[in-house]
Structure formats: C-alpha cells, structure tokens
PASEBA-1860 file (N, C-alpha, C; in nm, 3 decimals):
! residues 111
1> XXXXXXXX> -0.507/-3.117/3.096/-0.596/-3.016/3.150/-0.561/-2.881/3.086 ~ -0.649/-2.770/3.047/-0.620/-2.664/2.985/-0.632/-2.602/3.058 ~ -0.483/-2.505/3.075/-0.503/-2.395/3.183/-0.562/-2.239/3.182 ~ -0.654/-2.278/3.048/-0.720/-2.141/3.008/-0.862/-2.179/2.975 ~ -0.924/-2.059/3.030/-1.134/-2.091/3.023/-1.156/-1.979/2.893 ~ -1.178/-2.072/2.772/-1.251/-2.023/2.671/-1.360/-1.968/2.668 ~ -1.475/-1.965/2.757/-1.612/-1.979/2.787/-1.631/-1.817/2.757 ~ -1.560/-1.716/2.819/-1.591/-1.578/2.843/-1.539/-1.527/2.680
9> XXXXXXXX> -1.484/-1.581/2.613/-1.345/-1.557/2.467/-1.458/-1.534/2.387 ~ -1.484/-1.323/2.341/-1.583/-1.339/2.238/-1.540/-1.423/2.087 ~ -1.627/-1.422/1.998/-1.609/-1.483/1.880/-1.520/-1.366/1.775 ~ -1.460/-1.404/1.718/-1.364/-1.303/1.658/-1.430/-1.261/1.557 ~ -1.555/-1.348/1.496/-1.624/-1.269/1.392/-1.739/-1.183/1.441 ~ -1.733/-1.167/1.555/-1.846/-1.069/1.611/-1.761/-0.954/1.667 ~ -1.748/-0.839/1.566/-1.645/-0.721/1.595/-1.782/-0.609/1.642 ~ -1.706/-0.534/1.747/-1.835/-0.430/1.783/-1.803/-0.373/1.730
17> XXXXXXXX> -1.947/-0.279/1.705/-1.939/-0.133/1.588/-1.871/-0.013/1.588 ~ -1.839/0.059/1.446/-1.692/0.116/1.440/-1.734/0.269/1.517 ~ -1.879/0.295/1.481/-1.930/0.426/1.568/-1.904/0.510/1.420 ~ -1.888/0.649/1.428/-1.857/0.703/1.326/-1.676/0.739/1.289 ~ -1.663/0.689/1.161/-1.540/0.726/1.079/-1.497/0.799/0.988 ~ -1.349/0.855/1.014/-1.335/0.957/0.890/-1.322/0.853/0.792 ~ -1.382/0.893/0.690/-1.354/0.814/0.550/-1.303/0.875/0.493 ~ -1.179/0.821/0.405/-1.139/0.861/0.274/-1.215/0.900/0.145
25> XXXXXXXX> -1.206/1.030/0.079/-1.277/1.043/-0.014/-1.179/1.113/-0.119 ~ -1.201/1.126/-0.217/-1.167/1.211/-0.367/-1.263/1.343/-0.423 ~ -1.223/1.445/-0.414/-1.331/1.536/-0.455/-1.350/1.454/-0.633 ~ -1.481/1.529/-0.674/-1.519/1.481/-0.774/-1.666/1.581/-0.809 ~ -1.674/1.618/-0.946/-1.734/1.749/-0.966/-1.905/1.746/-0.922 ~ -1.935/1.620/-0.906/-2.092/1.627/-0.847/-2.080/1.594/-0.633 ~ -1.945/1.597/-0.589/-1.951/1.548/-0.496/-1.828/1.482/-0.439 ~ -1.814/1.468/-0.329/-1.694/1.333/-0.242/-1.720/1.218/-0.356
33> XXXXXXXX> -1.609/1.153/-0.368/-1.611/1.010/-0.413/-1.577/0.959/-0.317 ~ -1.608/0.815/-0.292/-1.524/0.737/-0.169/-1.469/0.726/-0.208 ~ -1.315/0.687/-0.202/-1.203/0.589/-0.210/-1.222/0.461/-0.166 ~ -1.170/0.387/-0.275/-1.188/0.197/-0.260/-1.025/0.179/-0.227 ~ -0.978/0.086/-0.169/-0.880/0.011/-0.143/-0.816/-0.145/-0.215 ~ -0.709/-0.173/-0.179/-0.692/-0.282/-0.224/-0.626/-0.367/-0.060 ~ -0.632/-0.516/-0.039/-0.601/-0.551/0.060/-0.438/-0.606/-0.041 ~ -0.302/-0.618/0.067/-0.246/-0.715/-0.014/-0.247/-0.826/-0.068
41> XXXXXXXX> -0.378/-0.880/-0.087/-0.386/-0.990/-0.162/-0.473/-0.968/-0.329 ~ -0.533/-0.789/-0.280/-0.579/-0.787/-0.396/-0.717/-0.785/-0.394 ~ -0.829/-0.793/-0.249/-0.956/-0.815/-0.289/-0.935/-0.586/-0.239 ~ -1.121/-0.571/-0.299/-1.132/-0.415/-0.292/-1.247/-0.432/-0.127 ~ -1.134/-0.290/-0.070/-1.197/-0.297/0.098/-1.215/-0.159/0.060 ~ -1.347/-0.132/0.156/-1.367/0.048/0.234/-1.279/0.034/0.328 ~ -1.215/0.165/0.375/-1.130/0.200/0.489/-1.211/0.339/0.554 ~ -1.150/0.314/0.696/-1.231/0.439/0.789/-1.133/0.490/0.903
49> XXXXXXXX> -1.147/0.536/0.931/-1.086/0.556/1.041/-1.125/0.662/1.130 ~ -1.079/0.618/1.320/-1.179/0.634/1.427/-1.117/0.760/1.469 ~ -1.013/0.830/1.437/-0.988/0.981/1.481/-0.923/0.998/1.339 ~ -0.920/1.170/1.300/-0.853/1.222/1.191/-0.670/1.237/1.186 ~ -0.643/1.188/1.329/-0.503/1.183/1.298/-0.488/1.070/1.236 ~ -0.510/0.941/1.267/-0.482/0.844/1.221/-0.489/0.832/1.064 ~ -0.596/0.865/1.020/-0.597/0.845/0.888/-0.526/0.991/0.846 ~ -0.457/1.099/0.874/-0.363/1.171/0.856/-0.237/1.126/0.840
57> XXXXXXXX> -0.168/1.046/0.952/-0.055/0.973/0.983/-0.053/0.881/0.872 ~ -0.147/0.808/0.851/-0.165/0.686/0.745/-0.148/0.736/0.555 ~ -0.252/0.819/0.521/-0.233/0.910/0.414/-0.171/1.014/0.354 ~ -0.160/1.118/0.433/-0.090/1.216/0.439/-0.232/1.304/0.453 ~ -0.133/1.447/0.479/-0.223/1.562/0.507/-0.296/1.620/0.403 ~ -0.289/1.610/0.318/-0.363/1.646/0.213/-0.541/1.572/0.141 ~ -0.516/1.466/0.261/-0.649/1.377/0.157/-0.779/1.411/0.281 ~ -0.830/1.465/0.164/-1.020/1.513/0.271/-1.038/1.367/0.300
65> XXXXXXXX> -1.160/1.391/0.363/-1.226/1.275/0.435/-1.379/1.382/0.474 ~ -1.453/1.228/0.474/-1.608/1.304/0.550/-1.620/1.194/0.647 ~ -1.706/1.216/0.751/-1.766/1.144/0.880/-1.867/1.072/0.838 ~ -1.839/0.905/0.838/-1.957/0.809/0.807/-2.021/0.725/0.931 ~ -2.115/0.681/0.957/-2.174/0.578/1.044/-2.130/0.431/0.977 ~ -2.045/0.353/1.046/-2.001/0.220/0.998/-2.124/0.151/0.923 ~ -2.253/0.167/0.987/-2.355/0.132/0.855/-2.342/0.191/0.754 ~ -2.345/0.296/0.708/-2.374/0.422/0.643/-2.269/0.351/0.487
73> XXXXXXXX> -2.158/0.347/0.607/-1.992/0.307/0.481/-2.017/0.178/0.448 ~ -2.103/0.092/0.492/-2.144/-0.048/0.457/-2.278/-0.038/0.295 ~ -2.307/0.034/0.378/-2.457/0.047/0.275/-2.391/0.135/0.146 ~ -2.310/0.181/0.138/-2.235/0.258/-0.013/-2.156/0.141/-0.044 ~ -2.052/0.061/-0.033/-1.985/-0.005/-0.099/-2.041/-0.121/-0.066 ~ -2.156/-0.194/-0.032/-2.214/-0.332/-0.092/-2.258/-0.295/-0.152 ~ -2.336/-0.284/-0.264/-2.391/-0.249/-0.368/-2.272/-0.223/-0.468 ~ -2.125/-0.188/-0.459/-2.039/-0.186/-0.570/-1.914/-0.320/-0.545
81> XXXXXXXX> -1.984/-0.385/-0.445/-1.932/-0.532/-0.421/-1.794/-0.561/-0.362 ~ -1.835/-0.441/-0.268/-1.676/-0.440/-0.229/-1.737/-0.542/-0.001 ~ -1.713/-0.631/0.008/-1.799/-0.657/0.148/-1.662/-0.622/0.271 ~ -1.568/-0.590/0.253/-1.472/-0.556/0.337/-1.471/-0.434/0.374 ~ -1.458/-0.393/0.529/-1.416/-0.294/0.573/-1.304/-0.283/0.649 ~ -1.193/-0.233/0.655/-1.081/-0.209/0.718/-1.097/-0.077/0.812 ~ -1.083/-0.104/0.908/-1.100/0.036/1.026/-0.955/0.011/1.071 ~ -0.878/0.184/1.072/-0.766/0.198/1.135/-0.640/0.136/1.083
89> XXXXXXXX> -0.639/0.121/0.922/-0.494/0.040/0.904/-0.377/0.114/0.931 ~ -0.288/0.045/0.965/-0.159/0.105/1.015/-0.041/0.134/0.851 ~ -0.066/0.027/0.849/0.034/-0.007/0.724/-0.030/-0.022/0.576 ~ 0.080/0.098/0.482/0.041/0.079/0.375/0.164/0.066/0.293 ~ 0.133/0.041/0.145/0.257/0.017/0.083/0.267/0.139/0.007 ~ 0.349/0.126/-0.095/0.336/0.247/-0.210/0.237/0.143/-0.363 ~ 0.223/0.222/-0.408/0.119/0.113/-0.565/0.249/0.045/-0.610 ~ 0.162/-0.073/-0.708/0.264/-0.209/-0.713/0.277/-0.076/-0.868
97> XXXXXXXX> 0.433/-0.127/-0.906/0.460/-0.073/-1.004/0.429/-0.220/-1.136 ~ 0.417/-0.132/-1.253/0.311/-0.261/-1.408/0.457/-0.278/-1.480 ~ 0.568/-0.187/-1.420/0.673/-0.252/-1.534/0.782/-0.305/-1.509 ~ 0.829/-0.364/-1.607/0.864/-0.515/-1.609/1.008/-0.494/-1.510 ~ 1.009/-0.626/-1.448/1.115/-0.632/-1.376/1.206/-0.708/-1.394 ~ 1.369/-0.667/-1.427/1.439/-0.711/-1.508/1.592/-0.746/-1.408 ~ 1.660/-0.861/-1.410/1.760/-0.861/-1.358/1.831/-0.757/-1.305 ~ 1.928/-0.738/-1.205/1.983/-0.655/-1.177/2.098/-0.622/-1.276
105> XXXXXXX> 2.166/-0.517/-1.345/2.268/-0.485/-1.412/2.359/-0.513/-1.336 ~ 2.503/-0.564/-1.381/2.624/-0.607/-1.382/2.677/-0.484/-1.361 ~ 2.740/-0.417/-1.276/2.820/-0.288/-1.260/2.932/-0.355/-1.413 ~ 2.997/-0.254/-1.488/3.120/-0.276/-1.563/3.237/-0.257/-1.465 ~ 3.319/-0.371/-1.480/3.450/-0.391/-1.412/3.549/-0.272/-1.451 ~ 3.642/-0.175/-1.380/3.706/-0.074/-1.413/3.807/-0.159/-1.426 ~ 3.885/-0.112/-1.609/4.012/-0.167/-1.610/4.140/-0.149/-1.557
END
C-alpha cells in the first residue's frame, strides 16, 4: 500500500510563469546584448532572475541587467536556438580554463 496520494503532485514539466526578470545583459554600441549561458554540461541557456539582488549576489555588482517578461526572454533566444531558461541560479563556476593540464610538479628534495 502507498502511503502517499500522487493525485494532487503537479507535473514537474508544467513550471508556472517566471512573471518579470532581471536579465543579464552586455552593453553593446547599438544596444543591451543579452548574455547567453552555458549549463555544466555545456548546452547554451537564457538566465533571469526574480529580484536584482539575486542576480547581484550571483554575478557581481557591476553587470547591468534590463526587466524581461519570461515570454519576452523566450521569444529573443528561440530564434538563436538556445530553448533553455534558467531562473534564479544559485551556483556558478569560474570559465573552464583551454590550457593544457599537466601533472603535478615533483617539489625538488632539499639536500
């Protein structure tokens, strides 16, 4: 017998809407650029986020942002094939570094 009623358990792919988000952007001489993301596996996500601290705390203080409608941030990056949106990430890394990674050096033994 299962001692838990699934019946009321929404569907996890039915997320309610994000409302409006600060988005990450890049100035750029005709305008905001969005900023694209990478997930750790490597596919490209939009990111948003639902108050300006958060994506403060997350980025640092220095990176603008403009106010999007979760449609709004949908309808700019499908069309550059990005179908992921990330709202509110907590955790980020630093960029993967491109050069080569080489055994650790042998300290020299003092004679």
């Amino acid at each position: 017998m299962c001692l838990f009623s699934y019946a009321e358990d929404p569907d996890p792919d039915e997320q309610a809407p994000a409302g409006l988000l600060f988005v990450p952007v890049r100035p750029h001489a005709t305008g905001p650029a969005l900023r694209v993301f990478r997930t750790p596996l490597g596919e490209r996500t939009a990111v948003g986020f639902t108050r300006e601290d958060l994506l403060t705390a997350t980025l640092g203080d220095g990176q603008p942002a403009i106010l999007l409608a979760e449609p709004a941030l949908r309808a700019l990056t499908t069309p550059l094939g990005v179908g992921r949106l990330v709202v509110d990430p907590v955790l980020s890394a630093p960029a993967v570094s491109t050069k080569p990674v080489y055994a650790a050096e042998v300290p020299a033994r003092a004679l």
